[in-house]
GUDOSE-139339 format. One record per residue: residue number from 0; residue in one letter; chain; x, y, z of N, C-alpha, C in turn. Coordinates in steps of 0.1 Angstrom, whole numbers, always signed. Example, Ala and Ser with C-alpha at 12.3 -4.5 7.8 and 13.67 -1.06 7.14 Angstrom:
% residues 2
+-----+---------+--------+-------+-------+-------+-------+-------+-------+-------+-------+-------+
: num : residuo : cadena :   npx :   npy :   npz :  capx :  capy :  capz :   cpx :   cpy :   cpz :
+-----+---------+--------+-------+-------+-------+-------+-------+-------+-------+-------+-------+
:   0 :       A :      A :  +132 :   -57 :   +78 :  +123 :   -45 :   +78 :  +132 :   -33 :   +78 :
:   1 :       S :      A :  +128 :   -22 :   +71 :  +137 :   -11 :   +71 :  +129 :    +0 :   +79 :
+-----+---------+--------+-------+-------+-------+-------+-------+-------+-------+-------+-------+
***
This chain:
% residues 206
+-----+---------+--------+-------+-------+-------+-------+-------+-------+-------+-------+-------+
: num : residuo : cadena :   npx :   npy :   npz :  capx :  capy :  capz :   cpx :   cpy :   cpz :
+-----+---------+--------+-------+-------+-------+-------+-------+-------+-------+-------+-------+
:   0 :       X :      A :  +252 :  -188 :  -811 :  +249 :  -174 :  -813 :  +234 :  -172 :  -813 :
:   1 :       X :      A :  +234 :  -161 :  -808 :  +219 :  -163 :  -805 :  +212 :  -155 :  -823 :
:   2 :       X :      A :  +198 :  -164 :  -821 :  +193 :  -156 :  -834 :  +191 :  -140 :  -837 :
:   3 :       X :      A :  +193 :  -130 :  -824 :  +191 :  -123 :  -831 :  +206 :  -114 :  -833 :
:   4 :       X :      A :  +214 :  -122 :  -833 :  +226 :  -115 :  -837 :  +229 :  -124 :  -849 :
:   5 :       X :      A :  +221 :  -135 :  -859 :  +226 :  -143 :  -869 :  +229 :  -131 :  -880 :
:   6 :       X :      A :  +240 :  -135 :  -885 :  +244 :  -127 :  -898 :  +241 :  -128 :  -909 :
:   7 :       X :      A :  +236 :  -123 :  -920 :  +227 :  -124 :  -933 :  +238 :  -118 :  -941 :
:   8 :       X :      A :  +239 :  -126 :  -948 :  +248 :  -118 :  -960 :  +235 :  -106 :  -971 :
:   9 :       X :      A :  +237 :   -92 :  -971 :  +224 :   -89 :  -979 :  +231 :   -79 :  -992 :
:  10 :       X :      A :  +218 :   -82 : -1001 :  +221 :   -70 : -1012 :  +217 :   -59 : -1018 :
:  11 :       X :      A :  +213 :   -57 : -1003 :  +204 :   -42 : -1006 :  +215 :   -29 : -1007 :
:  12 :       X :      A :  +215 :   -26 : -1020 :  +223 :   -10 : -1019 :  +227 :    +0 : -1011 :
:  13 :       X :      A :  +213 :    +1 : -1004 :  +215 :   +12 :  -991 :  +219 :    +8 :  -981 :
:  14 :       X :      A :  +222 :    -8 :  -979 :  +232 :    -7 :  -970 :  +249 :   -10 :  -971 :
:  15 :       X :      A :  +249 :   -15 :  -988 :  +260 :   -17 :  -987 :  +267 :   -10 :  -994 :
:  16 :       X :      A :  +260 :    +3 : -1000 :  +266 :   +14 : -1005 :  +267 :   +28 :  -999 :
:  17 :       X :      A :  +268 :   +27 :  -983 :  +266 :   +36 :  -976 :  +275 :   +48 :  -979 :
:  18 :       X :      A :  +275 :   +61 :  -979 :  +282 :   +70 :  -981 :  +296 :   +71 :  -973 :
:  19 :       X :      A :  +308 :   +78 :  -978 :  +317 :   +81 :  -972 :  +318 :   +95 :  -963 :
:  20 :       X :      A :  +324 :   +91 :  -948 :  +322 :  +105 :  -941 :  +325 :  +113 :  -948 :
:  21 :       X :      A :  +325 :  +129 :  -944 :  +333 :  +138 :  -951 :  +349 :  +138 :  -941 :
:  22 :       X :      A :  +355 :  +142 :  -949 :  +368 :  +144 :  -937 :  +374 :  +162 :  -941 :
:  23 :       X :      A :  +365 :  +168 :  -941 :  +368 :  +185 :  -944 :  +364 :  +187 :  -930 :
:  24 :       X :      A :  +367 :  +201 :  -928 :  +363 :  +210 :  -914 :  +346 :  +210 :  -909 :
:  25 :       X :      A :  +338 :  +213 :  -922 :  +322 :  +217 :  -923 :  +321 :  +200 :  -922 :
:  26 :       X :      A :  +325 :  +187 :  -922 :  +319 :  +181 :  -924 :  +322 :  +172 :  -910 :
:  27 :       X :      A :  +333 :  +176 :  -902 :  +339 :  +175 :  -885 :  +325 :  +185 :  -879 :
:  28 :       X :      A :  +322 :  +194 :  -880 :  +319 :  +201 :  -871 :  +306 :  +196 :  -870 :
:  29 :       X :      A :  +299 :  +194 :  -886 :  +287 :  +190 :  -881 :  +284 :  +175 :  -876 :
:  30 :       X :      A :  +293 :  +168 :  -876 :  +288 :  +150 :  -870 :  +291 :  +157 :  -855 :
:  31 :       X :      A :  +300 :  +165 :  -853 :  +306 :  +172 :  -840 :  +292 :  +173 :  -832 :
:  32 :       X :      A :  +288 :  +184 :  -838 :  +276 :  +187 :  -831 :  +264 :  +181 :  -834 :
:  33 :       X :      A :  +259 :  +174 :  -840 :  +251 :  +163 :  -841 :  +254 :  +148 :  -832 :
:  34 :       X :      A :  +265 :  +142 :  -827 :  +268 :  +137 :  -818 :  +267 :  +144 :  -802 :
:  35 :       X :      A :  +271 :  +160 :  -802 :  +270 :  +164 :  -789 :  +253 :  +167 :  -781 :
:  36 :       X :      A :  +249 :  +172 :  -796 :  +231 :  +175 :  -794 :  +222 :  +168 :  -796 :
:  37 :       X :      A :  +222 :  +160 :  -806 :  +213 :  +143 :  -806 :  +220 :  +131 :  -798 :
:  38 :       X :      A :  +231 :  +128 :  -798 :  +234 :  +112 :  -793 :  +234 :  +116 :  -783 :
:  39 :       X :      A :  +239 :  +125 :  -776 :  +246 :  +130 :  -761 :  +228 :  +137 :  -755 :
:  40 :       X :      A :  +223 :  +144 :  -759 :  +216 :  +149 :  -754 :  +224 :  +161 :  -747 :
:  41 :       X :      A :  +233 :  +169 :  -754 :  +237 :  +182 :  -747 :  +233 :  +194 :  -753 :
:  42 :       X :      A :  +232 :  +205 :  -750 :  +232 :  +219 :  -754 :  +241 :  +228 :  -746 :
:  43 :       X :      A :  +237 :  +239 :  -753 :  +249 :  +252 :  -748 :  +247 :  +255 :  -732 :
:  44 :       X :      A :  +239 :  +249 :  -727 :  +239 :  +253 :  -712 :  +246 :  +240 :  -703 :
:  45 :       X :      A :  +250 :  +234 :  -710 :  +260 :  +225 :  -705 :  +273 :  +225 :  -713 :
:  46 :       X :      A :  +288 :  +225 :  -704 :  +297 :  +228 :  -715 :  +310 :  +219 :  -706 :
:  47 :       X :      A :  +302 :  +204 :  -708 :  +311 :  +194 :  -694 :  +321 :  +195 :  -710 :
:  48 :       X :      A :  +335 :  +192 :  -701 :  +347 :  +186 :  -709 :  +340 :  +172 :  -715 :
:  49 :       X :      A :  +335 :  +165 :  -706 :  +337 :  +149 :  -707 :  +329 :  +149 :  -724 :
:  50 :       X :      A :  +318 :  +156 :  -723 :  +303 :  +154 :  -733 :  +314 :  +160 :  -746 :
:  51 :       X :      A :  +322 :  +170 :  -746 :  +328 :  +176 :  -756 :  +337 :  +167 :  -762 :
:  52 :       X :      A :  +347 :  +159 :  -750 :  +353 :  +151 :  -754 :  +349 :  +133 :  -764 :
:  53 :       X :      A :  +340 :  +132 :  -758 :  +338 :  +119 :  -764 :  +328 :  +122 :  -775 :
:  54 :       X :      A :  +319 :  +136 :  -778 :  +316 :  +139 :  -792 :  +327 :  +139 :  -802 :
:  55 :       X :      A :  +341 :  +143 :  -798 :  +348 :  +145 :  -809 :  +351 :  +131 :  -810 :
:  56 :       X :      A :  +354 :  +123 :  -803 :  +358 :  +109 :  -801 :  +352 :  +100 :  -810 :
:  57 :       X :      A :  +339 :  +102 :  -808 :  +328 :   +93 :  -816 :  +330 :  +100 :  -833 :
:  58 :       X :      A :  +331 :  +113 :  -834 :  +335 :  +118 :  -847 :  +343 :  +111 :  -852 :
:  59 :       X :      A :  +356 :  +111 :  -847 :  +370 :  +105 :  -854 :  +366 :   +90 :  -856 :
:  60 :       X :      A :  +360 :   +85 :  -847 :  +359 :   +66 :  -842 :  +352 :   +62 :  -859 :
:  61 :       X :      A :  +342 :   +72 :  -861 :  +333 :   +70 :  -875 :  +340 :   +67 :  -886 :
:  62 :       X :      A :  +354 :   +74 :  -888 :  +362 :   +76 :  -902 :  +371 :   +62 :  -898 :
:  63 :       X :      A :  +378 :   +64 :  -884 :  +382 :   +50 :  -884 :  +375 :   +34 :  -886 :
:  64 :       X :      A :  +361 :   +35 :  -884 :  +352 :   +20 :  -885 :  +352 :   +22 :  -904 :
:  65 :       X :      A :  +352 :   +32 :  -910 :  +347 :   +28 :  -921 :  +363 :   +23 :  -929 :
:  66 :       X :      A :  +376 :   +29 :  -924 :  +389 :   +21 :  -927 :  +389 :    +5 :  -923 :
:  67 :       X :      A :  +382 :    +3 :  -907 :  +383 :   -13 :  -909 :  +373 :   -21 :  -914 :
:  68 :       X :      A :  +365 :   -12 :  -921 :  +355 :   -22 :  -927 :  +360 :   -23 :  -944 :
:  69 :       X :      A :  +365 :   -15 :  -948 :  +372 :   -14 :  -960 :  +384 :   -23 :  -960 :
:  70 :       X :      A :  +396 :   -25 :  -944 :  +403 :   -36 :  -943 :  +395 :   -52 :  -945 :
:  71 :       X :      A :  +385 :   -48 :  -936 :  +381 :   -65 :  -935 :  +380 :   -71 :  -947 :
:  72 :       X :      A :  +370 :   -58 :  -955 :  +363 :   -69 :  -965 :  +378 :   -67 :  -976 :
:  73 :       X :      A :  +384 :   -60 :  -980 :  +401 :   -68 :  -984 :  +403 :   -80 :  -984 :
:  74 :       X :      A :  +408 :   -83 :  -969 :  +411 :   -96 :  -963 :  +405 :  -104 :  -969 :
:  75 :       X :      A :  +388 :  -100 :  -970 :  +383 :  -112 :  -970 :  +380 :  -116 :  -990 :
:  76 :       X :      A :  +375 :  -106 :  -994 :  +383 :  -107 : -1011 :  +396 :  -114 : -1015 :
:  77 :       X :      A :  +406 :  -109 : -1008 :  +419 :  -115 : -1012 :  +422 :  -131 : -1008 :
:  78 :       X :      A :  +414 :  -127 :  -997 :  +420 :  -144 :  -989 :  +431 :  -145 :  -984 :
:  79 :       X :      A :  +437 :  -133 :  -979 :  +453 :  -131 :  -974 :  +454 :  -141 :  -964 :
:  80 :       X :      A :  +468 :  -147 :  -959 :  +469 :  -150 :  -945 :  +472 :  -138 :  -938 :
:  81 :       X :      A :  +463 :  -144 :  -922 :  +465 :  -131 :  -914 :  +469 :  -138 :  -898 :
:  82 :       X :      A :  +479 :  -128 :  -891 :  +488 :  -133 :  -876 :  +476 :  -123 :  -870 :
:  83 :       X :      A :  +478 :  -129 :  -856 :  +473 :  -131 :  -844 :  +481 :  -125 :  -837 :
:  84 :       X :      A :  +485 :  -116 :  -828 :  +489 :  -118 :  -815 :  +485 :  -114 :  -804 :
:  85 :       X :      A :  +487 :  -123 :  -796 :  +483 :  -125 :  -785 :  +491 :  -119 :  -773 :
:  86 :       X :      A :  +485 :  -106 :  -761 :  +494 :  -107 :  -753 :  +486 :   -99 :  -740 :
:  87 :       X :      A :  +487 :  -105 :  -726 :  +482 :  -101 :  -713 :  +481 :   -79 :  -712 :
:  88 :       X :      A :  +492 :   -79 :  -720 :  +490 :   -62 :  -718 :  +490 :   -52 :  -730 :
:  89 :       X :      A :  +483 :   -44 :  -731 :  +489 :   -35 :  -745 :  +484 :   -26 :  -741 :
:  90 :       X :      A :  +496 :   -14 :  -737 :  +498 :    +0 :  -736 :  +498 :   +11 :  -745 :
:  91 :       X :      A :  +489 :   +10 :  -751 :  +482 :   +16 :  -764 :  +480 :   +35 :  -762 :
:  92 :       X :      A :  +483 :   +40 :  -752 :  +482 :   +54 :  -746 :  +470 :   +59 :  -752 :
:  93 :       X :      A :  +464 :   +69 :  -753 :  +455 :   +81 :  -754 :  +452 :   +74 :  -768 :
:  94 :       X :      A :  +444 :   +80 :  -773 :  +434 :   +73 :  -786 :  +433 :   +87 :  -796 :
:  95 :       X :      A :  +427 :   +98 :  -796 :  +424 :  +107 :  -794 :  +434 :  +115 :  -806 :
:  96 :       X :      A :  +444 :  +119 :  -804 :  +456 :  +121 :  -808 :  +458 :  +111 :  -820 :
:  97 :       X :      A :  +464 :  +103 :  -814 :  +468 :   +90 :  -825 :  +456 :   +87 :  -835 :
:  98 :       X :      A :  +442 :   +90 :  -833 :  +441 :   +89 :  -844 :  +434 :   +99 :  -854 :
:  99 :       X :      A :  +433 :  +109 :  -846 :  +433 :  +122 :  -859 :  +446 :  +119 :  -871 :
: 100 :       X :      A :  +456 :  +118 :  -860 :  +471 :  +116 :  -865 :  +470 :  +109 :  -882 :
: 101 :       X :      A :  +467 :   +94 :  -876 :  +467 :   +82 :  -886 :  +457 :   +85 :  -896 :
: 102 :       X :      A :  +444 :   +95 :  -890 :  +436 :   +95 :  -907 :  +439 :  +110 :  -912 :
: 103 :       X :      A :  +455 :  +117 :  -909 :  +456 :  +128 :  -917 :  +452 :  +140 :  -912 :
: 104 :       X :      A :  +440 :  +140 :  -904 :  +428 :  +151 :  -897 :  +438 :  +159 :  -887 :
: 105 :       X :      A :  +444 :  +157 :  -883 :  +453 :  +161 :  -870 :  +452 :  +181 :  -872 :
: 106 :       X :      A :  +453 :  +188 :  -883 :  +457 :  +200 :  -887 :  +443 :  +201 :  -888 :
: 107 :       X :      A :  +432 :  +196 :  -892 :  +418 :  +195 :  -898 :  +411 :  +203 :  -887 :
: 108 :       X :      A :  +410 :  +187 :  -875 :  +403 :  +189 :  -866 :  +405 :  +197 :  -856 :
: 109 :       X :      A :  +419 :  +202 :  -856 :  +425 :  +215 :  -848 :  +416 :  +225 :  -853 :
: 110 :       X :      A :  +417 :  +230 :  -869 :  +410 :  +245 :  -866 :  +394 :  +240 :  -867 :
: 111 :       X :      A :  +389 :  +224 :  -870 :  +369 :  +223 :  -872 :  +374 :  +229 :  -853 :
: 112 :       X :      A :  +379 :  +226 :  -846 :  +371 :  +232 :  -830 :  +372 :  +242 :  -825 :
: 113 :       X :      A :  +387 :  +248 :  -831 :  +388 :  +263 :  -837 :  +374 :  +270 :  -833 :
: 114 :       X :      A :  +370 :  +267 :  -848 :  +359 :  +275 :  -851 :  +346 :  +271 :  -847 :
: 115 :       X :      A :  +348 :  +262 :  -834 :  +337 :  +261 :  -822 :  +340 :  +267 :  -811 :
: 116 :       X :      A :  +352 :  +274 :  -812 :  +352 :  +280 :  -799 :  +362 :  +271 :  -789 :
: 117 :       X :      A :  +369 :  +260 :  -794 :  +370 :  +248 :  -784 :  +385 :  +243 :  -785 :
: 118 :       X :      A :  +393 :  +238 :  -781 :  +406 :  +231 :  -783 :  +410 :  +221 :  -783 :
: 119 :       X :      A :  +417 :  +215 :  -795 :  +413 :  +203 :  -796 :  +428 :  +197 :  -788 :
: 120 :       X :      A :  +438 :  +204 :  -783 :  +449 :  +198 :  -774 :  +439 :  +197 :  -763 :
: 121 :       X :      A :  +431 :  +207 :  -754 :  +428 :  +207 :  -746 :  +420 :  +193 :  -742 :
: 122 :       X :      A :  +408 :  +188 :  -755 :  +402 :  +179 :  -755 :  +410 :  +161 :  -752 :
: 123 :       X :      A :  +422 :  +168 :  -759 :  +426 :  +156 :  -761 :  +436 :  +153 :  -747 :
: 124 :       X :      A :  +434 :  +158 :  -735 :  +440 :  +159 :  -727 :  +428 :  +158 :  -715 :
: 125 :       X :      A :  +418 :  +152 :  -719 :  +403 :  +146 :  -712 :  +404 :  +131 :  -710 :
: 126 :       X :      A :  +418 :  +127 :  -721 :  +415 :  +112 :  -725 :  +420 :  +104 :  -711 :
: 127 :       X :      A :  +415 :   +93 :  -706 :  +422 :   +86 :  -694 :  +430 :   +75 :  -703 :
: 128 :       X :      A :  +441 :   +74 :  -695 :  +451 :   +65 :  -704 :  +445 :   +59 :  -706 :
: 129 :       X :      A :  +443 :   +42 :  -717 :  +436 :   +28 :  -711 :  +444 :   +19 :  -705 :
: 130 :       X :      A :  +442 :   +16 :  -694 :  +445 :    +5 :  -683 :  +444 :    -8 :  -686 :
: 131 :       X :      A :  +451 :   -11 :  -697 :  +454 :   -25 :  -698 :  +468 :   -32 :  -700 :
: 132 :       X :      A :  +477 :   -31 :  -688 :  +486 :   -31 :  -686 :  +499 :   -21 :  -675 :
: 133 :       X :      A :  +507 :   -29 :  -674 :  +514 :   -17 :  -661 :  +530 :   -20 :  -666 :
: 134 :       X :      A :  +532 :   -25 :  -673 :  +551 :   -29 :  -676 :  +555 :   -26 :  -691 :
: 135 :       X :      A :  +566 :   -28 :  -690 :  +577 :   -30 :  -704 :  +564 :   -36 :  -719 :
: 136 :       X :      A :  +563 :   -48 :  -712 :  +556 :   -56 :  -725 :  +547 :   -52 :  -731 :
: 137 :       X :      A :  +536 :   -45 :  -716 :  +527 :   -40 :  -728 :  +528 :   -25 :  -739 :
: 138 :       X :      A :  +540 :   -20 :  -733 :  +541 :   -11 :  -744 :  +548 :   -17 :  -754 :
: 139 :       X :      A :  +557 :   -24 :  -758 :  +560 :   -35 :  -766 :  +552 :   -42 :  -777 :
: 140 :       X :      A :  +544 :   -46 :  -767 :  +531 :   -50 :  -777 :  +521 :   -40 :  -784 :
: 141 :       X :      A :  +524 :   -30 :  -781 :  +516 :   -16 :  -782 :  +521 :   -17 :  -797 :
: 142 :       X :      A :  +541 :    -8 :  -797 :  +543 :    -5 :  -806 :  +545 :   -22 :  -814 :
: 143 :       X :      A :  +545 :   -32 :  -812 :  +543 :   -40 :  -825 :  +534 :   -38 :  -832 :
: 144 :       X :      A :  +520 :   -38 :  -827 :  +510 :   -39 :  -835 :  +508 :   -26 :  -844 :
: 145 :       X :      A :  +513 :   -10 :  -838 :  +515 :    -1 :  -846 :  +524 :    -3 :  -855 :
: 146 :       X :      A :  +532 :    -7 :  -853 :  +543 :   -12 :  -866 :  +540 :   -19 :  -877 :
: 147 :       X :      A :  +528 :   -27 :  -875 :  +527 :   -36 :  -883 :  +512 :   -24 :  -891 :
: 148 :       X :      A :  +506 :   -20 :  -886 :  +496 :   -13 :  -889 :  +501 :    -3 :  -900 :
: 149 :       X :      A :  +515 :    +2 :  -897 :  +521 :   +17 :  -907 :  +529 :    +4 :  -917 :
: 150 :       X :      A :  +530 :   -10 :  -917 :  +535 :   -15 :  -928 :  +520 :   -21 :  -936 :
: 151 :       X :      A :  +514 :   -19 :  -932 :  +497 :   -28 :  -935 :  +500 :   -41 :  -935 :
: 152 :       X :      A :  +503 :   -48 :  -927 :  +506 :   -61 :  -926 :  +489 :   -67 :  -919 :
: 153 :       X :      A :  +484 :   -74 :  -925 :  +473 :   -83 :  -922 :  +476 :   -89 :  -902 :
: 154 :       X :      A :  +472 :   -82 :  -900 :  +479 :   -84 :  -883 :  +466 :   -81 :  -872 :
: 155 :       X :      A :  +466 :   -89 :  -863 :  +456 :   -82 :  -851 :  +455 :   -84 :  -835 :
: 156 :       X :      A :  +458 :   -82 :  -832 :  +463 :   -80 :  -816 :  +449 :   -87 :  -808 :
: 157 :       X :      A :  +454 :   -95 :  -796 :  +438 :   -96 :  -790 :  +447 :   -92 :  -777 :
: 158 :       X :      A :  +439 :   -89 :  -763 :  +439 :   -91 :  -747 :  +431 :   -90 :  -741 :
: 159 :       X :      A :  +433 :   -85 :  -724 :  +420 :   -88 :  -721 :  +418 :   -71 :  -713 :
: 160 :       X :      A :  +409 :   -72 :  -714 :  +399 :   -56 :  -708 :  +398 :   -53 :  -697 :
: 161 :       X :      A :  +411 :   -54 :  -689 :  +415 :   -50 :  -678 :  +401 :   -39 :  -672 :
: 162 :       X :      A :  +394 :   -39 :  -659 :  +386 :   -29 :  -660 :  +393 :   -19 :  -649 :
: 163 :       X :      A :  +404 :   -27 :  -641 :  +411 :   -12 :  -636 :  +424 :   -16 :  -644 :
: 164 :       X :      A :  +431 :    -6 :  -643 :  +447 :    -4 :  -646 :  +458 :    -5 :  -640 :
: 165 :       X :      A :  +462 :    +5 :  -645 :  +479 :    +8 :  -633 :  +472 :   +13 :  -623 :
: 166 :       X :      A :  +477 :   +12 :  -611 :  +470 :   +21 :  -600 :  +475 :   +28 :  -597 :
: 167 :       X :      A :  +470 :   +36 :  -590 :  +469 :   +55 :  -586 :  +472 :   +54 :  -572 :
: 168 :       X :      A :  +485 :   +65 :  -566 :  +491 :   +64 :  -556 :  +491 :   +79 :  -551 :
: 169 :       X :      A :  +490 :   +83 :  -537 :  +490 :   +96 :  -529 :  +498 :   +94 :  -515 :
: 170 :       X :      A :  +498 :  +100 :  -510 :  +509 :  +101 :  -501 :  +498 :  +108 :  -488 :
: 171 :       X :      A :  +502 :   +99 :  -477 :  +485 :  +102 :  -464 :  +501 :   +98 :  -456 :
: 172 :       X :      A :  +499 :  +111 :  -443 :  +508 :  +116 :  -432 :  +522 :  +103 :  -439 :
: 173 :       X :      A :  +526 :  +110 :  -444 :  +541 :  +105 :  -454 :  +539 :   +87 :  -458 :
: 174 :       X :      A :  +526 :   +84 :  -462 :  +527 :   +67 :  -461 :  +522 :   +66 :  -475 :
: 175 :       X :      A :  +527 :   +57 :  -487 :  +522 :   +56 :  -494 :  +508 :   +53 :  -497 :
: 176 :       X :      A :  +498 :   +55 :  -503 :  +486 :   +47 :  -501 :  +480 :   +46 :  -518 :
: 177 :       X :      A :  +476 :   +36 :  -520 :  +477 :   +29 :  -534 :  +461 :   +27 :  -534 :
: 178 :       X :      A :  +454 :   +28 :  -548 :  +440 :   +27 :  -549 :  +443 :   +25 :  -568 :
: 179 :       X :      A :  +430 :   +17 :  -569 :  +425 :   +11 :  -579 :  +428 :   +27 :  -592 :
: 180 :       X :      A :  +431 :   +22 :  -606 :  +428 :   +31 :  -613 :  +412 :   +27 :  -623 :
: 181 :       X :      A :  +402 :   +32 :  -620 :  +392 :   +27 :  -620 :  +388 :   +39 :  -642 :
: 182 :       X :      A :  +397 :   +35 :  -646 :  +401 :   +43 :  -661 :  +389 :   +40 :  -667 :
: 183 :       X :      A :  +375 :   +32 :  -666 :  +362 :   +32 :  -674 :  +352 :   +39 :  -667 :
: 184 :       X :      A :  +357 :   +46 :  -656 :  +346 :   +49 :  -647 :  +340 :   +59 :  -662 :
: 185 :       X :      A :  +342 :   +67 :  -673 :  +329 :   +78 :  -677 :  +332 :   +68 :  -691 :
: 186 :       X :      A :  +332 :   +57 :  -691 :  +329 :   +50 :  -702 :  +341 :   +52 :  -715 :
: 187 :       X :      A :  +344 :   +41 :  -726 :  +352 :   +45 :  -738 :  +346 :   +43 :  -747 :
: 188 :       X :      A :  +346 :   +57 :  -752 :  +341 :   +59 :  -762 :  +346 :   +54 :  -777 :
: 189 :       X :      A :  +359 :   +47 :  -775 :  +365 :   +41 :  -786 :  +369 :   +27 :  -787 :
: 190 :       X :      A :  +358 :   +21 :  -776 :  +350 :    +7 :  -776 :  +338 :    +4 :  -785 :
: 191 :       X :      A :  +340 :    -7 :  -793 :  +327 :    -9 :  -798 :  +318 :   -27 :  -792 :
: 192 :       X :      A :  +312 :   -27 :  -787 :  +306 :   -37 :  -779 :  +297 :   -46 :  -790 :
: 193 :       X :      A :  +303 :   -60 :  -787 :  +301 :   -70 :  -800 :  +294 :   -84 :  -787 :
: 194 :       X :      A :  +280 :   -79 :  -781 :  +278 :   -88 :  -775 :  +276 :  -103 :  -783 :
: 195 :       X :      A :  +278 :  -104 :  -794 :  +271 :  -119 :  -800 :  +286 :  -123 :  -796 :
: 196 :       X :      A :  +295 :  -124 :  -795 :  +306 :  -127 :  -797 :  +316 :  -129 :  -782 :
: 197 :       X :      A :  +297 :  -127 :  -773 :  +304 :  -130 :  -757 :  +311 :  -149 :  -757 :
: 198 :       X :      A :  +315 :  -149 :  -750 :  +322 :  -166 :  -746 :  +327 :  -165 :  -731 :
: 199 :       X :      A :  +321 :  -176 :  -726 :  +324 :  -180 :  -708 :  +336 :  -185 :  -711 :
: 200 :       X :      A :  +344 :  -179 :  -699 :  +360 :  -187 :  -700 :  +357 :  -194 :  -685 :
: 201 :       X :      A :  +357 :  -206 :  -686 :  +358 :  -216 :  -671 :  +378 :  -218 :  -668 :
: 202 :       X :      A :  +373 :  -216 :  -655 :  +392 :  -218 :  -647 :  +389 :  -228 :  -640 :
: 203 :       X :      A :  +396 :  -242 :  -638 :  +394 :  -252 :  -629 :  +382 :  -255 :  -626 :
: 204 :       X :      A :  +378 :  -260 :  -641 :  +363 :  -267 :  -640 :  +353 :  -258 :  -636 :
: 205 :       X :      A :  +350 :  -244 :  -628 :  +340 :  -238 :  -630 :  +331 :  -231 :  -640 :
+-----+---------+--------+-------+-------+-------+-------+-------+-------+-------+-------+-------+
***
């Protein structure tokens, strides 16, 4: 690992006493628009879906990082044993939805966009499925890992980051014709990128 991702255990208050989001309407609206107008760089003379969409995204993604950082360090207090699984696909659908859902907000964040003028079905209908996976198993593996998540079971899913998907099919003078689903083309916003933690995988000695 390289030195400048080494990890320091530290005891400085301000960072390890950092505040909790709010999870009220006034307190949606404003990370809302403080993600759309500082992080994004938008204003009212731009009104793309995509910039609306992944403001609210990055909103919700905040309340969720601060549940798995309150998971982790559990785990790591208790000393629990924790499973692994491992599997080629997981059909995990739309993000967006599921997880206003899971932290409660679902009714919340409906009327914080309300009262922007905005819809938060509509938003959540921006989402591109993620493409990691095309069969049976990986929804399988989908709903295990949710099942284990609504029992809190110390559990965590790995695979791999498919960068197209299922593919996308049209019909040219009656022939089927098949093309890549290229699902990262405007980025995911409910990725968080941990370059210290890259690793080369070699296949047949290369």
């Amino acid at each position: 690992m390289s030195p400048r991702y080494a990890c320091t255990v530290t005891t400085n208050p301000a960072l390890n006493n950092t505040p909790e989001l709010g999870m009220d309407e006034k307190s949606l609206e404003q990370d809302f628009k403080s993600y759309y107008g500082t992080h994004l760089a938008q204003d009212k003379g731009c009104a793309s879906g995509h910039y609306l969409y992944t403001s609210l995204a990055l909103t919700l993604r905040d309340r969720l990082f601060e549940r798995m950082k309150h998971t982790k360090q559990t785990y790591a207090e208790t000393k629990c044993k924790q499973a692994y699984y491992l599997s080629m696909e997981f059909l995990m659908g739309r993000a967006m939805g599921n997880a206003a859902l899971n932290l409660g907000l679902d009714k919340t964040v409906t009327k914080a966009m309300n009262d922007l003028g905005l819809s938060f079905e509509e938003l959540t209908e921006l989402e591109h499925d993620a493409g990691l996976g095309n069969g049976g198993l990986g929804r399988l593996a989908a709903c295990f890992i949710d099942s284990c998540a609504t029992l809190q079971l110390p559990v965590t899913g790995y695979g791999i980051r498919y960068e197209y998907g299922m593919f996308q099919q049209s019909i040219d003078n009656g022939n089927q014709v098949e093309m890549p689903d290229h699902w990262l083309r405007d980025g995911n916003p409910w990725e968080l990128e941990r370059p210290e933690f890259t690793q080369r995988i070699k296949f047949g000695g290369h």
